[in-house]
Biopython code that builds the backbone (N, CA, C, O; Angstrom):
import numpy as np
from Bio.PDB.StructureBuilder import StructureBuilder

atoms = [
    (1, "UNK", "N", (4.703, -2.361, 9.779)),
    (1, "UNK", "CA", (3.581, -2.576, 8.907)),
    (1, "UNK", "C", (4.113, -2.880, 7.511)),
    (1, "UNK", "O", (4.884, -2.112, 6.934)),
    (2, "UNK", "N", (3.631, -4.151, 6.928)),
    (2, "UNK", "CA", (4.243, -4.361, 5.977)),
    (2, "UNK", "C", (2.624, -4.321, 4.523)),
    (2, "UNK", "O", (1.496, -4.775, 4.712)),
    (3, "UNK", "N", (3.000, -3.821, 3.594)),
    (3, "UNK", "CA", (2.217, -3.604, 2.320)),
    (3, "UNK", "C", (2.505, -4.348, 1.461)),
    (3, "UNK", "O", (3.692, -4.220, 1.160)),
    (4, "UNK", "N", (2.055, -4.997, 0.965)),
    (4, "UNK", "CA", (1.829, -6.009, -0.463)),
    (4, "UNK", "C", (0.294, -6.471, -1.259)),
    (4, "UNK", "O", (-0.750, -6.905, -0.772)),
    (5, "UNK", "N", (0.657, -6.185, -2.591)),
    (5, "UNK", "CA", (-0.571, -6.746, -3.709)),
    (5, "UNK", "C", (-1.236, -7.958, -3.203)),
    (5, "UNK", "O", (-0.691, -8.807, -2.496)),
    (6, "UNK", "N", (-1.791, -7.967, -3.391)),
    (6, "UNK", "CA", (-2.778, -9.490, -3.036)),
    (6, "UNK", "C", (-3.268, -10.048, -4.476)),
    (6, "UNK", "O", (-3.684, -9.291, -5.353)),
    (7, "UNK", "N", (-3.177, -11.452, -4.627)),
    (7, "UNK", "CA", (-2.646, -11.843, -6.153)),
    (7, "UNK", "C", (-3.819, -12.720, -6.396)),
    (7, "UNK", "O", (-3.693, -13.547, -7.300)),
    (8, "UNK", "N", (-5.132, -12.673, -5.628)),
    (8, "UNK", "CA", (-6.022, -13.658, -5.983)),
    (8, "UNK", "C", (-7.357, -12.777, -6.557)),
    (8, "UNK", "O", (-8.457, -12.995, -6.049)),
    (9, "UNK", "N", (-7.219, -11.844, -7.563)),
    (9, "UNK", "CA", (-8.079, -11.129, -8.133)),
    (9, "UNK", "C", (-8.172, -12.466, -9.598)),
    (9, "UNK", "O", (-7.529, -12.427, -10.647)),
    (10, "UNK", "N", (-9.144, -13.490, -9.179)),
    (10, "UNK", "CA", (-9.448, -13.910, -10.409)),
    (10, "UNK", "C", (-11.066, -13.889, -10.908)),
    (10, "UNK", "O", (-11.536, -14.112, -12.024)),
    (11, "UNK", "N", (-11.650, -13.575, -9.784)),
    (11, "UNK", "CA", (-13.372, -13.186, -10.056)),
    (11, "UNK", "C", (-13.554, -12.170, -11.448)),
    (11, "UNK", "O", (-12.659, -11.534, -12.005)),
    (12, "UNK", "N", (-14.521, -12.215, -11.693)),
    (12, "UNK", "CA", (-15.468, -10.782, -12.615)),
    (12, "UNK", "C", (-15.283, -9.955, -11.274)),
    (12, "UNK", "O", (-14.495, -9.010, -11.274)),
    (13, "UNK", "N", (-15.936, -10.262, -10.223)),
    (13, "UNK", "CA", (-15.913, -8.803, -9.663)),
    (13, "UNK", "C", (-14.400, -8.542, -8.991)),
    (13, "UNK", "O", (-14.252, -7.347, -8.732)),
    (14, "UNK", "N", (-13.399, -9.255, -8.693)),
    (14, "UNK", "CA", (-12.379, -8.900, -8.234)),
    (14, "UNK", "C", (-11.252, -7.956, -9.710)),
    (14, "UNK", "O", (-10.257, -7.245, -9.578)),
    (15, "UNK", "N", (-11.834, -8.294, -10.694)),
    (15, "UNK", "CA", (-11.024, -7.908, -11.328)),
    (15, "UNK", "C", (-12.186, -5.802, -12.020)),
    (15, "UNK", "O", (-11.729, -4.671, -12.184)),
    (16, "UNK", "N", (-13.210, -6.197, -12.130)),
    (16, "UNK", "CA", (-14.068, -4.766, -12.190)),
    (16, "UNK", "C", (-13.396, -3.752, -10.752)),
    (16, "UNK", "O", (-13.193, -2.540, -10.826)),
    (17, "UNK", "N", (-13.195, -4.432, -9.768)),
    (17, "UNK", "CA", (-12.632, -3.579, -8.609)),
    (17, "UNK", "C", (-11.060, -3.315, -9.138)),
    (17, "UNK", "O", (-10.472, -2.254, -8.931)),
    (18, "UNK", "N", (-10.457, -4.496, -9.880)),
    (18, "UNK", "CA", (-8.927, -4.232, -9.720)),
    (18, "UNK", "C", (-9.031, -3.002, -10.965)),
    (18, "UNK", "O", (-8.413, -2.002, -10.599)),
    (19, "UNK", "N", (-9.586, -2.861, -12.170)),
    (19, "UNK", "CA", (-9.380, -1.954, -13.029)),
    (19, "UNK", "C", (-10.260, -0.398, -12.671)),
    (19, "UNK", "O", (-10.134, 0.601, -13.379)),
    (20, "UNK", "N", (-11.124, -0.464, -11.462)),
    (20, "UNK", "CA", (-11.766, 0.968, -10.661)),
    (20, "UNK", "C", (-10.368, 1.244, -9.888)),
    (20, "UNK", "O", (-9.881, 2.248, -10.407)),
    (21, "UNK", "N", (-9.429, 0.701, -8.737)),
    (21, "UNK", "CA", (-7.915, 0.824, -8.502)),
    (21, "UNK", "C", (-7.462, 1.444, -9.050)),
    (21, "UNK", "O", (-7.132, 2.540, -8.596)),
    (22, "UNK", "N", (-7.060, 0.886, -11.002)),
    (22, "UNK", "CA", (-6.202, 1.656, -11.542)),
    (22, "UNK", "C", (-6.626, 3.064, -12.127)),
    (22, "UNK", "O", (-5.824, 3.835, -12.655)),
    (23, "UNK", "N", (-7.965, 3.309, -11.975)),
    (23, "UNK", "CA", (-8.669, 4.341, -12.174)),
    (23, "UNK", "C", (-8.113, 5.777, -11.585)),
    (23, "UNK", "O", (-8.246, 6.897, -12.080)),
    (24, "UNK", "N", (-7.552, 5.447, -10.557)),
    (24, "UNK", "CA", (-6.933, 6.572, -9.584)),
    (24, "UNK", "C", (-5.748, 6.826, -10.444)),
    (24, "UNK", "O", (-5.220, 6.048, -11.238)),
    (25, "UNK", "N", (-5.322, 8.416, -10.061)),
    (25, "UNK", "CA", (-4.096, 8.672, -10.936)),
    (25, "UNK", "C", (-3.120, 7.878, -10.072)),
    (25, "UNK", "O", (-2.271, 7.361, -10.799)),
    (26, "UNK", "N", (-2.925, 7.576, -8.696)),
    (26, "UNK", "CA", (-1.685, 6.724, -8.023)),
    (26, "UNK", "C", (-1.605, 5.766, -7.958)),
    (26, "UNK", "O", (-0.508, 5.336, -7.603)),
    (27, "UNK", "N", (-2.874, 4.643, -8.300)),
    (27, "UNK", "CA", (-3.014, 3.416, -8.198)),
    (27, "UNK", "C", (-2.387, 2.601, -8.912)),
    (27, "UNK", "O", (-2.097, 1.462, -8.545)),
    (28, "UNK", "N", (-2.002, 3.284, -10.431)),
    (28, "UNK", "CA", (-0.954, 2.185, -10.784)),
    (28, "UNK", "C", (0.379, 1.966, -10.782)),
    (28, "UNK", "O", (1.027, 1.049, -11.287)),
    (29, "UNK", "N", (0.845, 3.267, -9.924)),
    (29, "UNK", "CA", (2.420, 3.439, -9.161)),
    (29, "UNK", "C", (2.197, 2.998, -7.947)),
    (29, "UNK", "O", (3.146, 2.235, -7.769)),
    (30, "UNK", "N", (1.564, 2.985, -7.007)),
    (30, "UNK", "CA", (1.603, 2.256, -5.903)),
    (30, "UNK", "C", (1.620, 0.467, -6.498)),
    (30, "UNK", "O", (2.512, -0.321, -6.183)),
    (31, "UNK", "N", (0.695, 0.194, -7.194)),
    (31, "UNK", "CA", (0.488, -1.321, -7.664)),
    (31, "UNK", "C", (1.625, -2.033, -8.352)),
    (31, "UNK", "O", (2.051, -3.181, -8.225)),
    (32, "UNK", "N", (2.062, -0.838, -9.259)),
    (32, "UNK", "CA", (3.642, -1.486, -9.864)),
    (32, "UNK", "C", (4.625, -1.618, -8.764)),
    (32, "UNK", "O", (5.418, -2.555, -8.681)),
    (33, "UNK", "N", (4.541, -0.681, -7.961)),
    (33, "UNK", "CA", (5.942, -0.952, -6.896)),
    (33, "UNK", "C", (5.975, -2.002, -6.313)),
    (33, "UNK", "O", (7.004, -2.676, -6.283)),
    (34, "UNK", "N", (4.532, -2.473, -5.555)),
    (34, "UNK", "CA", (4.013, -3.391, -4.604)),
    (34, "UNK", "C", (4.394, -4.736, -5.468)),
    (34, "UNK", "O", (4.996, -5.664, -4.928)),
    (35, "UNK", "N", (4.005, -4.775, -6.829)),
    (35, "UNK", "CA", (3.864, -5.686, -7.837)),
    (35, "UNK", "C", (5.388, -6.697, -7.330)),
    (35, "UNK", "O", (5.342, -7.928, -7.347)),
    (36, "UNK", "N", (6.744, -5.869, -6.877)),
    (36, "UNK", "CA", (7.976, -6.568, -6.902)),
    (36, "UNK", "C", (8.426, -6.759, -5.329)),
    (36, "UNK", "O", (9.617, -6.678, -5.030)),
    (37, "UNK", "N", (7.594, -6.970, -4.516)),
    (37, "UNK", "CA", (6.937, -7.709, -3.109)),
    (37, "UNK", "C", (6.595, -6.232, -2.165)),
    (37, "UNK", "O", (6.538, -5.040, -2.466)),
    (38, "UNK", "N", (6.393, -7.063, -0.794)),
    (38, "UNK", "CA", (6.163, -6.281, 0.270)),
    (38, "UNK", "C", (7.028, -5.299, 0.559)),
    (38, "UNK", "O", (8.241, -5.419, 0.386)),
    (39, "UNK", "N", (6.264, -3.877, 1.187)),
    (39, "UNK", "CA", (7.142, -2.699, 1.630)),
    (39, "UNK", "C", (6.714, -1.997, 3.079)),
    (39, "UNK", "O", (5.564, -1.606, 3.274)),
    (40, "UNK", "N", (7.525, -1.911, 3.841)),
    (40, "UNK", "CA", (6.940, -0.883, 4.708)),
    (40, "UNK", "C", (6.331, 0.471, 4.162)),
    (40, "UNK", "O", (6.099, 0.572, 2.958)),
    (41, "UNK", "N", (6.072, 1.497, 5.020)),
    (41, "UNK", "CA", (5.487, 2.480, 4.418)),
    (41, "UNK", "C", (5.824, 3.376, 4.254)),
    (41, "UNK", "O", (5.263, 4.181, 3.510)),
    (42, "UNK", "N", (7.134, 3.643, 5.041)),
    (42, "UNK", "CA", (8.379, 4.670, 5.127)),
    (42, "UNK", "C", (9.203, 4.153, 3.193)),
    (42, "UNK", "O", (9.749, 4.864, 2.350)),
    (43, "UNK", "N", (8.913, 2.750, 3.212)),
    (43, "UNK", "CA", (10.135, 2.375, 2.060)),
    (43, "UNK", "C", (9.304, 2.922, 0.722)),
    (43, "UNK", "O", (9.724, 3.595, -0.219)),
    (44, "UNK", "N", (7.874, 2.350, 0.998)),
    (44, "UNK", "CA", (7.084, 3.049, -0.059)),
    (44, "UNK", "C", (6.922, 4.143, -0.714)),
    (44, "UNK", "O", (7.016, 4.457, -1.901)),
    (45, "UNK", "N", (6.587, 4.831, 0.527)),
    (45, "UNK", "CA", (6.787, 6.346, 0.322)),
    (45, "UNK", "C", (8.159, 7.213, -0.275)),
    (45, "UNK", "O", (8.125, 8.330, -0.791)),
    (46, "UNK", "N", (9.205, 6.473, -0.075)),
    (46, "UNK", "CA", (10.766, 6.523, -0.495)),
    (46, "UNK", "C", (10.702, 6.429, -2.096)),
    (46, "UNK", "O", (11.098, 7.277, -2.895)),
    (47, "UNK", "N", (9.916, 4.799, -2.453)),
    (47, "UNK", "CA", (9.901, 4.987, -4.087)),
    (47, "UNK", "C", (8.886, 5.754, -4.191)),
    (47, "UNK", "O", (8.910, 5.745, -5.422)),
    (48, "UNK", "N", (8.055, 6.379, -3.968)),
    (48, "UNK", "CA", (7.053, 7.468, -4.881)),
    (48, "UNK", "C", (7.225, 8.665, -3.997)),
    (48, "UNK", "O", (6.402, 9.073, -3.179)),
    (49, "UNK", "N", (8.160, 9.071, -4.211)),
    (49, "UNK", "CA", (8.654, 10.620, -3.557)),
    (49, "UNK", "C", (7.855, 11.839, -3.967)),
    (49, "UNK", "O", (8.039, 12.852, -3.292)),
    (50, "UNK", "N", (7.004, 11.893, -4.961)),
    (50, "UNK", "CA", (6.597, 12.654, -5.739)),
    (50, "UNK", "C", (5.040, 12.333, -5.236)),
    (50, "UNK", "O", (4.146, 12.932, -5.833)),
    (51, "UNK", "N", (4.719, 11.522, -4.291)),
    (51, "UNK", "CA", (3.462, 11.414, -3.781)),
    (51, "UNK", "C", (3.330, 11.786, -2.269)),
    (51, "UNK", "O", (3.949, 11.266, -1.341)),
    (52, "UNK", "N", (2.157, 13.054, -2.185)),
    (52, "UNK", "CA", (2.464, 13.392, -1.078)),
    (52, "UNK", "C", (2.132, 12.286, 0.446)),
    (52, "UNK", "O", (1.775, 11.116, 0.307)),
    (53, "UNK", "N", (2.285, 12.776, 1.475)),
    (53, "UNK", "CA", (1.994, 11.486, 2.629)),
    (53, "UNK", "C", (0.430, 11.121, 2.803)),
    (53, "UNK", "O", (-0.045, 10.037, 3.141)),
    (54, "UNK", "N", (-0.339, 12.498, 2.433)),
    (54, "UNK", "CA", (-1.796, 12.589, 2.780)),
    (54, "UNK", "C", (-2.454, 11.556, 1.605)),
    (54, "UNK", "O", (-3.395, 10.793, 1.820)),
    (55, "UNK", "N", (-1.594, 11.739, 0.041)),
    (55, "UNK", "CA", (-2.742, 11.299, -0.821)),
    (55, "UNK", "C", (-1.563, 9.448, -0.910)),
    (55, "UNK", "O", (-2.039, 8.601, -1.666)),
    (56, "UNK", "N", (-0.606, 9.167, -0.376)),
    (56, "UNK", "CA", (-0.228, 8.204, -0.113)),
    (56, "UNK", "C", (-1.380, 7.228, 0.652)),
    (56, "UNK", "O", (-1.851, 6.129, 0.361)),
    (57, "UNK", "N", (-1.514, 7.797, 1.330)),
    (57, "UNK", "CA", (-2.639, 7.312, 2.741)),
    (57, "UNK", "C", (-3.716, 7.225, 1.850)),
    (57, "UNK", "O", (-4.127, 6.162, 1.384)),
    (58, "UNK", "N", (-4.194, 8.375, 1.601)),
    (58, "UNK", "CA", (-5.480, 7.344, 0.915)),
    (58, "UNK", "C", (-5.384, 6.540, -0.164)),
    (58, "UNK", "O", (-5.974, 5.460, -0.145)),
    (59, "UNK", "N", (-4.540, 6.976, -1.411)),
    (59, "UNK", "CA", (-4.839, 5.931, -2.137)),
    (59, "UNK", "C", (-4.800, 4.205, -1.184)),
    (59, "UNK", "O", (-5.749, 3.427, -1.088)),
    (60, "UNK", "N", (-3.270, 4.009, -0.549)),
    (60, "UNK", "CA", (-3.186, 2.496, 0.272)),
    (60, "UNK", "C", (-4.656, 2.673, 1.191)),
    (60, "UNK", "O", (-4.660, 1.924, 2.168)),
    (61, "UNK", "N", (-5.356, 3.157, 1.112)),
    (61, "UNK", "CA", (-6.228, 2.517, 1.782)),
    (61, "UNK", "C", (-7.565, 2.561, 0.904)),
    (61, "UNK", "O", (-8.454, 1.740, 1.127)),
    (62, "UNK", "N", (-7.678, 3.379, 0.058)),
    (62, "UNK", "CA", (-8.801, 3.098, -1.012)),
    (62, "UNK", "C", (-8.530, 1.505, -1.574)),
    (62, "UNK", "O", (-9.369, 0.610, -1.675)),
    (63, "UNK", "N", (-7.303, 1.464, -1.853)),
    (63, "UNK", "CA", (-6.347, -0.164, -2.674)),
    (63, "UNK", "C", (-6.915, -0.997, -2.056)),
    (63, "UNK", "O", (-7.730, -1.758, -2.578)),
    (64, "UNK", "N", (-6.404, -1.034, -0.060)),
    (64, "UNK", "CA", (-7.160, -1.876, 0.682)),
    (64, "UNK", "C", (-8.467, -2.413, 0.957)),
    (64, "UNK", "O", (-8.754, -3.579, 1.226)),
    (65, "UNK", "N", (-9.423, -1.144, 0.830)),
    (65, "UNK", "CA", (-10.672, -1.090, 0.625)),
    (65, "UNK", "C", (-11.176, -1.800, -0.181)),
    (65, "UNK", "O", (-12.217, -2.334, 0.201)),
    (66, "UNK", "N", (-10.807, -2.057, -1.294)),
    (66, "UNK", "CA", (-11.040, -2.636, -2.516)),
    (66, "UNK", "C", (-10.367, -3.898, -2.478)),
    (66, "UNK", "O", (-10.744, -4.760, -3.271)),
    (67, "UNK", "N", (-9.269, -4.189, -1.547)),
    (67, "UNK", "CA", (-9.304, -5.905, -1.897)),
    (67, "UNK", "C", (-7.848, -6.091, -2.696)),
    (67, "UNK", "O", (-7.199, -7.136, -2.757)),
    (68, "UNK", "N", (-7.566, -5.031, -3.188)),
    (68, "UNK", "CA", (-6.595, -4.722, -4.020)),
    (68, "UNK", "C", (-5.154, -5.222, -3.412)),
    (68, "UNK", "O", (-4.512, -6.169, -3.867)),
    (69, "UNK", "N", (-4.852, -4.585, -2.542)),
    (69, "UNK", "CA", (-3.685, -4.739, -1.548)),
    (69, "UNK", "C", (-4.172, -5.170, -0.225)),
    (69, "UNK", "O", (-5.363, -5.265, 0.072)),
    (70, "UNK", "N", (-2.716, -5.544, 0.910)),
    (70, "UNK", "CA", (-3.220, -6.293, 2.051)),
    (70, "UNK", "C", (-2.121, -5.750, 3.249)),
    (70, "UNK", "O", (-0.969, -6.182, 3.295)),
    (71, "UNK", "N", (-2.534, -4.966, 3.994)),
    (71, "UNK", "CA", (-1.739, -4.439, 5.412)),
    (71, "UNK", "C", (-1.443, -5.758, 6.020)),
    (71, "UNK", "O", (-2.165, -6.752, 6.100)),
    (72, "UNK", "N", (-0.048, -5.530, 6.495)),
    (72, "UNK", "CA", (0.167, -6.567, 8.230)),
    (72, "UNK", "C", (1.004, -5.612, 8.731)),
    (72, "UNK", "O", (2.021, -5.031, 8.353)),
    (73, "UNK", "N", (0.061, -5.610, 9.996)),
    (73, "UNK", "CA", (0.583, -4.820, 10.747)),
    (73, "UNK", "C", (1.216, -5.979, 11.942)),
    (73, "UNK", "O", (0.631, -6.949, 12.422)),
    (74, "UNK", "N", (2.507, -5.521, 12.189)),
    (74, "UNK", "CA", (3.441, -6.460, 13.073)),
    (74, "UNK", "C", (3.942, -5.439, 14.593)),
    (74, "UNK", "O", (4.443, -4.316, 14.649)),
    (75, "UNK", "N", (3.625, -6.211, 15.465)),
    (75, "UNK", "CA", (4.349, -5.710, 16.595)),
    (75, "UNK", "C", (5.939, -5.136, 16.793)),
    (75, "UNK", "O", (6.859, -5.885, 16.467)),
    (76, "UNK", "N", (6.260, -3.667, 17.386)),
    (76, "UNK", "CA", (7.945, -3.397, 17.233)),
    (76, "UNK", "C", (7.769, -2.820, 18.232)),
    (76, "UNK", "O", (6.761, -2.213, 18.593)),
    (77, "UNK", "N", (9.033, -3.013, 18.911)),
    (77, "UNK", "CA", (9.408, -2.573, 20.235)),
    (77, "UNK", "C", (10.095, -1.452, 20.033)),
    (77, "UNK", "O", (11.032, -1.583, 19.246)),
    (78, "UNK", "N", (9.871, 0.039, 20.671)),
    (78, "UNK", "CA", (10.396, 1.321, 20.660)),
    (78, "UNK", "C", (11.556, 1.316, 21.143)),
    (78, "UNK", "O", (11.759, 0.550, 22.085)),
    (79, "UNK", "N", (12.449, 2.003, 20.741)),
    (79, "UNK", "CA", (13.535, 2.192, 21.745)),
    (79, "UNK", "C", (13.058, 3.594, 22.598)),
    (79, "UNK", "O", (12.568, 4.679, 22.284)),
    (80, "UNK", "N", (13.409, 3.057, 23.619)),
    (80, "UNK", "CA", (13.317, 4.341, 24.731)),
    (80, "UNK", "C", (14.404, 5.016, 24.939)),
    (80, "UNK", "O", (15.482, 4.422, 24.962)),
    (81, "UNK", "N", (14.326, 6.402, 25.133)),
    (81, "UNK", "CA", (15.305, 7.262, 25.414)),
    (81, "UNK", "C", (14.902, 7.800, 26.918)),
    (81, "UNK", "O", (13.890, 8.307, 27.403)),
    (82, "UNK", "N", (16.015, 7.487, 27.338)),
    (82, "UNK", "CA", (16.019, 8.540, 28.780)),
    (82, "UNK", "C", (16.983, 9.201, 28.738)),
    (82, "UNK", "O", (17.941, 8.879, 28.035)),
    (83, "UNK", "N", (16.958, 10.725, 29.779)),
    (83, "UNK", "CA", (18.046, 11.473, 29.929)),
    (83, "UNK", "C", (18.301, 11.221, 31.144)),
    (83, "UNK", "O", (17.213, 11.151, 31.716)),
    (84, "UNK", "N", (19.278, 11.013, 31.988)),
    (84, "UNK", "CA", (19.370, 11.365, 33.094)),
    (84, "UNK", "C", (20.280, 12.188, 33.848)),
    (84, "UNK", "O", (20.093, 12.373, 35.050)),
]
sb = StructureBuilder()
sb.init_structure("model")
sb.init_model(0)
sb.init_chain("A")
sb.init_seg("    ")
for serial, (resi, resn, name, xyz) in enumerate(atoms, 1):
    if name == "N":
        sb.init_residue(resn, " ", resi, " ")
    sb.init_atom(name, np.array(xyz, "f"), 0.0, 1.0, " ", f" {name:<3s}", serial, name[0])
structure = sb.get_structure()
């Protein structure tokens, strides 16, 4: 799953949503990080160490909600473990 800003906030209302975003105390550390491209969510979570996993999750998805940021989620093949 890859996370990145979405850069076409040029409306009145895309931009009233982009400054309700920075409204959140995490929204403008998630937005600056994102700001210098796409991250998984493990890498994300790596730069804002100081944000826990629960309020990680919501802010990226309040962000999303809002138009703000943009999930792709990509297919990965597990490695399997067997014992035998």
């Amino acid at each position: 799953m890859l996370i990145h800003a979405k850069t076409d906030s040029r409306s009145i209302t895309g931009c009233a949503i982009f400054w309700r975003g920075l409204d959140e105390k995490w929204g403008v550390a998630i937005l600056a990080v994102l700001s210098e491209g796409s991250l998984r969510y493990s890498e994300l979570s790596r730069c804002l160490h100081c944000v826990s996993q629960r309020m990680l999750t919501l802010n990226l998805r309040k962000l999303e909600r809002d138009g703000l940021i943009e999930r792709t989620v990509t297919p990965t093949i597990r490695r399997m473990s067997s014992t035998h």
